[in-house]
N, C-alpha and C positions, 0 to 999 in steps of 0.2 A: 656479512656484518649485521649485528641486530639492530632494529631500529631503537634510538632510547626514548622513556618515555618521559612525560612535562608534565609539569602541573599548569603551564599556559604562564606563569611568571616568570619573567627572562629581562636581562640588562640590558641587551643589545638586540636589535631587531635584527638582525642578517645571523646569517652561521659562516663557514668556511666555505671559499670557493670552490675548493677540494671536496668536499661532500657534496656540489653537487651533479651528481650522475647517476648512471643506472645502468644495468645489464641487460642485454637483449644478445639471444643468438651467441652465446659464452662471450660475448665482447663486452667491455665498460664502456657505457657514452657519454659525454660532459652534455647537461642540461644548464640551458639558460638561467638564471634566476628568473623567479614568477616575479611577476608585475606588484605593487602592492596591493592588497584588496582580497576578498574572500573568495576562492575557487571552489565550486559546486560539483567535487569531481566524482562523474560515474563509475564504480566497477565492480569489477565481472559479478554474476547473479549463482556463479558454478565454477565454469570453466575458468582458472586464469587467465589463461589464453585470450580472450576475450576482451584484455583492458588495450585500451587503442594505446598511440605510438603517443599523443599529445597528454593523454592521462597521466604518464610514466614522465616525460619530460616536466610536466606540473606537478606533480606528486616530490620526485626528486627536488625540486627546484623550487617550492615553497619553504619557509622555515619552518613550519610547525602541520602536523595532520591532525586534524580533530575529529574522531572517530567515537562509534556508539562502542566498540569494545577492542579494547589493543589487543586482545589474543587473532583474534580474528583478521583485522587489518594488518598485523605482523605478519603474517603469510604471506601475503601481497609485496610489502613491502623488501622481507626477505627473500621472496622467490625471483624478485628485481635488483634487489641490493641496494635499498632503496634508502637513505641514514637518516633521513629526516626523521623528527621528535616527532614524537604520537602524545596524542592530547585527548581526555577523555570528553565525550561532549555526547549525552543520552539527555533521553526526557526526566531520569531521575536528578540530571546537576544540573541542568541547565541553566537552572537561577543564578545559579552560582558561577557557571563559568562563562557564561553570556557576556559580563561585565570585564571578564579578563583577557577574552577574544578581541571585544573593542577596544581594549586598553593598546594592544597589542598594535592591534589596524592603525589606532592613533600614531604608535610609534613608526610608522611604514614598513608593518611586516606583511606579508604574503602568508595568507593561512586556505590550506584545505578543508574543505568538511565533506565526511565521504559518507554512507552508510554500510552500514554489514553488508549488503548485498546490493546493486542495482544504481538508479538514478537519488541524490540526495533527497529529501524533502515528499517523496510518493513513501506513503501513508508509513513516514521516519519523521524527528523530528529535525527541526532547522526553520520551518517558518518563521518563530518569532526572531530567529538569531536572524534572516536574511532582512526581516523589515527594520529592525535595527541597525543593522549595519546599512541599510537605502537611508535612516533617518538621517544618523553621522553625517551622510556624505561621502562614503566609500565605494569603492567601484564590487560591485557581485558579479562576476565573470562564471559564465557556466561549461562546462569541459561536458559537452552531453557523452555519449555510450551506452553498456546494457540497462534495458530495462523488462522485468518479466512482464511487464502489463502488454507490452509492445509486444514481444517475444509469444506469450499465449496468442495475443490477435493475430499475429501473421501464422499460425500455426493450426487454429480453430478449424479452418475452414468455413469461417461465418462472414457474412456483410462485416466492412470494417470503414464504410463512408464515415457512418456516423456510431461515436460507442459511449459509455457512461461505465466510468470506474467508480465501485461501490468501496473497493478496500475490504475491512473485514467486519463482516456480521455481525449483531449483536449476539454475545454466548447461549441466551435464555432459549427456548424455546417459544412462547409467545411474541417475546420482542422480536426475535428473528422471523418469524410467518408475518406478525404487521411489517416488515421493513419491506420482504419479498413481495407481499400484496402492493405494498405502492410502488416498489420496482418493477412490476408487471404492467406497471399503466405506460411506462419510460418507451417509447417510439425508439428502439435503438440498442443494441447487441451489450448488453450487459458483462462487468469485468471484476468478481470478487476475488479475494483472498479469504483463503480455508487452511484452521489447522487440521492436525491428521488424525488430531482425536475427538474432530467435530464434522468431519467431512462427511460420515454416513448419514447423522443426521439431517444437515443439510441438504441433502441429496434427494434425501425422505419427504422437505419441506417444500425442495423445490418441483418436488413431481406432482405434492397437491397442488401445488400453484401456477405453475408453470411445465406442466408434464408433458404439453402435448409441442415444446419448443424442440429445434433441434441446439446440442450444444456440445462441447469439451471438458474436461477433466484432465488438465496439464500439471503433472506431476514432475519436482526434480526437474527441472527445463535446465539443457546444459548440461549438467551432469551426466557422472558412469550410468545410472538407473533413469535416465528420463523416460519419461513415457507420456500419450499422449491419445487420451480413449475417444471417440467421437462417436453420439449416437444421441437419439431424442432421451429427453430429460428423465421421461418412461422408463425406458430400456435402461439407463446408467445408475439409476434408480432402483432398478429390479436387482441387480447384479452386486450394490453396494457391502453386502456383508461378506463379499469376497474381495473384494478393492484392499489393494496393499496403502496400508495408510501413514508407514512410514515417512517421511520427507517432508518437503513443502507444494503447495499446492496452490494454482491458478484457476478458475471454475472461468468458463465463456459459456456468455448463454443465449441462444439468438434470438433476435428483436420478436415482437408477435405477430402474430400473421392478421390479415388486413383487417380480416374481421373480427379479430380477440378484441373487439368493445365492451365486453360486461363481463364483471368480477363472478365467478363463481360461489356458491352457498358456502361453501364452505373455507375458501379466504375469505369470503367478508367476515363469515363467522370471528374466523384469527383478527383479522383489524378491528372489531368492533371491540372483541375481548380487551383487547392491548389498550382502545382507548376508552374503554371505561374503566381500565384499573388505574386513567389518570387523572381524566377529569371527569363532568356531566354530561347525562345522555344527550341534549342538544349539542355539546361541542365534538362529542363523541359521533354523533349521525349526522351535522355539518362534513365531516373530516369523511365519513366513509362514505356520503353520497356521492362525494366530487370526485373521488378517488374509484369509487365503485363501477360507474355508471348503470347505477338501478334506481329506482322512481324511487323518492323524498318518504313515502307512506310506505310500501314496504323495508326500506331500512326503520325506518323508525319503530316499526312494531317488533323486527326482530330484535331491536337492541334494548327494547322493552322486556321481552323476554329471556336477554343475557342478561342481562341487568339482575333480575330477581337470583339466579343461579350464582353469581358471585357478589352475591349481601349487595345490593343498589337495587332495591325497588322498585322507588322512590317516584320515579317515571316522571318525575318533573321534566316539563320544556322550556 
């Protein structure tokens, strides 16, 4: 049975008791009604298989899902049999349907919010809708399950005491080498998201900067095609114009080794670049000395000399 879908406007806050349930193992199960309040519900990243037992009981058992694309969470749903209304809710309406979420919670309804893939709110949207609904006074109940950030770390083979998720890159080239130069200062196994028609490049950026790290390249995690390459930043890097780049993608990068203290010529170069093309060479050699760890006088001169190469002179301090 397909799930229908809402505009988030509705007269009555419950649905029929009869709706709600789900299938598991060719049987229907009658699910609870959800509590009222906003559920943070995780699932699967690939696999269906993947969504827990309470996600399915939540999922069935709220009135309404509010999802980043009903094509997508209809699978889920009908692969459960799952009737709940699907509700659209991305970074493009947000404004717009924020306001008819909490109308709804006012009324004592139980509302999902899931993403396309994984844990709600990791780098999806939903923050402003979660602190909004904390401001109301409504309960945000979190249903945890897959997440690929988690999922690449236990999979890496890297240090995972301590980790720093970056999300995803800036697209540019320059913007993207300043970001990696200051994530190579970060004490702590690094966790980006890569599209697959950026992946080489980055791969490229990360071996000037970080080339001599050992790290992963988690493709498709969960899925028929997953894969999962392990090798220094170097070698994954050397190999990248044969890298299948189809899918999605998880980059681990492992922390630096004891004595990785000082930025190399050539990221400082990249970070020095990126912040003179935004502000003055003092705020510019401020930002790359502390970042750098090279002496005050030698940044200063090199960035005297980028400076002139991309029109700033000027050499003011």
């Amino acid at each position: 049975m397909r799930a229908k879908a809402s505009s988030l406007h509705h007269s009555d806050a419950t649905t029929g008791a009869a709706a709600r349930s789900f299938s598991l193992g060719g049987q229907q199960l009658a699910a609870p009604k959800a509590r009222p309040g906003l559920h943070l519900v995780a699932t699967p990243i690939g696999n269906l298989a993947d969504i827990t037992l309470r996600a399915l009981e939540t999922l069935a058992g709220v009135d309404v899902i509010a999802c980043e694309d009903t094509r997508i969470t209809r699978r889920l749903t009908e692969r459960y049999a799952i009737t709940a209304e699907l509700a659209l809710y991305h970074e493009h309406n947000a404004t717009q349907a924020r306001p008819k979420i909490l109308e709804r919670l006012a009324q004592g309804a139980a509302i999902a919010l899931v993403s396309d893939a994984g844990t709600p709110l990791i780098s999806d949207p939903g923050f402003k809708l979660v602190r909004e609904v904390c401001a109301a006074g409504h309960a945000v109940i979190a249903v945890p399950g897959p997440s690929s950030v988690l999922t690449a770390l236990s999979v890496a083979a890297l240090p995972t005491d301590r980790f720093f998720f970056e999300g995803f890159l800036p697209a540019k080239e320059h913007a993207r080498r300043a970001r990696l130069s200051e994530l190579a200062r970060i004490d702590a196994t690094l966790v980006m998201f890569e599209s697959g028609n950026r992946v080489q490049d980055t791969l490229r950026d990360l071996d000037a900067i970080m080339g001599d790290r050992h790290a992963a390249i988690c493709r498709e995690l969960t899925k028929l095609h997953e894969e999962v390459k392990r090798a220094p930043v170097a070698e994954l890097a050397a190999g990248a114009d044969a890298l299948e780049t189809r899918g999605e993608f998880v980059l681990v990068i492992g922390p630096p080794a004891d004595d990785a203290g000082v930025m190399d010529q050539h990221a400082l170069d990249d970070l020095l670049r990126a912040q003179l093309t935004r502000g003055s060479v003092k705020d510019a050699v401020a930002h790359a000395v502390e970042l750098s760890g090279r002496p005050r006088r030698e940044v200063y001169a090199r960035a005297l000399e980028l400076a002139k190469t991309i029109g700033d002179g000027d050499g003011q301090d």
